[in-house]
C-alpha positions as CSV (number, residue, x, y, z in Angstrom):
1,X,-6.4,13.8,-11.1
2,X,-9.3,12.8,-9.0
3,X,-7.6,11.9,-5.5
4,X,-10.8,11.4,-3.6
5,X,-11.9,8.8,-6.7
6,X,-8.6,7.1,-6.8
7,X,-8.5,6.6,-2.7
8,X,-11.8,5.3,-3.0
9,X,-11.2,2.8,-5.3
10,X,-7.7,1.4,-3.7
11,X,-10.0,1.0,-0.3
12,X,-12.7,-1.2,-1.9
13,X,-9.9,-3.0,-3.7
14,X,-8.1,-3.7,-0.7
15,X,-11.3,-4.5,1.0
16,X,-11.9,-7.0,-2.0
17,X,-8.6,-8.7,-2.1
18,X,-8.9,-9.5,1.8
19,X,-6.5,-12.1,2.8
20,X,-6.0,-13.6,-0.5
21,X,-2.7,-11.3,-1.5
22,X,0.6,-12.3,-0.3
23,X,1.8,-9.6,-1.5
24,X,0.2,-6.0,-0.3
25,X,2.6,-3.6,-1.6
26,X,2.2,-5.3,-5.4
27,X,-1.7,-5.7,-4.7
28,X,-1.6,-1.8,-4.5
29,X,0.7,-1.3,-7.3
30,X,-1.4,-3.1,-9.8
31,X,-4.4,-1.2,-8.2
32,X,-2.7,2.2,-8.5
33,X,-1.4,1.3,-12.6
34,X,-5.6,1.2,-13.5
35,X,-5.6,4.6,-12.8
36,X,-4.2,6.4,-16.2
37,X,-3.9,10.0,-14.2
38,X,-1.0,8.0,-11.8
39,X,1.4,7.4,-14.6
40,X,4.1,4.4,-14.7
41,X,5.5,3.5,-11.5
42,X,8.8,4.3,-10.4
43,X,9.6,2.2,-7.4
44,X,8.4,1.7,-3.6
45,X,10.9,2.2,-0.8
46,X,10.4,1.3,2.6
47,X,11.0,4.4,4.7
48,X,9.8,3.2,7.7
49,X,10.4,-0.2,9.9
50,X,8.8,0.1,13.5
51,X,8.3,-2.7,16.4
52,X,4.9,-2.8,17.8
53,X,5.4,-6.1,20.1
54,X,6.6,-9.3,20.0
55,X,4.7,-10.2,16.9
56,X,4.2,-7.8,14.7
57,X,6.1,-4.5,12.9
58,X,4.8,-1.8,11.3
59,X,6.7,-0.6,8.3
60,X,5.8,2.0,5.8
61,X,6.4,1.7,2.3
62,X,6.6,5.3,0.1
63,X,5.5,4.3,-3.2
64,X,6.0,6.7,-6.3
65,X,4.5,7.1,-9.6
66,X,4.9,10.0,-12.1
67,X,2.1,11.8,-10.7
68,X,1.6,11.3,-7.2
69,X,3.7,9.3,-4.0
70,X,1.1,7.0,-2.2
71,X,2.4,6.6,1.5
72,X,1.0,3.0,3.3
73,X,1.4,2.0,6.5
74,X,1.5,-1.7,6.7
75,X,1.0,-3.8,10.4
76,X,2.7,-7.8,9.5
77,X,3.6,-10.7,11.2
78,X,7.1,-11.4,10.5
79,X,6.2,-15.3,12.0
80,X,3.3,-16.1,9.7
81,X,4.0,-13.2,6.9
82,X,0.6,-12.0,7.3
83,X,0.3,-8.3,6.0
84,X,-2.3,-5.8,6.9
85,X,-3.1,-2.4,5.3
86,X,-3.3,-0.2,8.6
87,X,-3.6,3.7,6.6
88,X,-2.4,4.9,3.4
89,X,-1.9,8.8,2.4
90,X,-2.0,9.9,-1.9
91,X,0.2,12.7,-2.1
């Protein structure tokens, strides 16, 4: 498996999408499923759930395929449901 490909690739498809997912955590799934070397996935789990002020939390999702657990750190606005990738480790 080619980790430095496969982070490349989820960046300039995150960068792509933009603002138009609602949805980050499936945006990254489908991106992740091209990849044949990942496998199927097996779930997503939030393992993380973190105030950062009045507006916005940051919560970290662990997301696990056959081959590999991608970690993402998300920043959203629980007020507008706004969702923002901050980082995201391939493990």
């Amino acid at each position: 498996m080619n980790i430095r490909q496969i982070k490349l690739a989820l960046t300039v498809g995150l960068i792509n999408a933009g603002q138009n997912s609602s949805n980050v955590v499936s945006g990254i799934r489908d991106l992740m499923l091209s990849f044949k070397e990942v496998g199927a996935f097996l779930g997503a789990q939030l393992t993380g759930n973190m105030p950062l002020n009045e507006d916005h939390v940051k919560e970290t999702y662990a997301m696990q395929f056959e081959n590999c657990v991608l970690d993402v750190d998300l920043v959203r606005n629980p007020q507008t449901s706004n969702q923002f990738v901050q980082q995201f480790r391939l493990h």
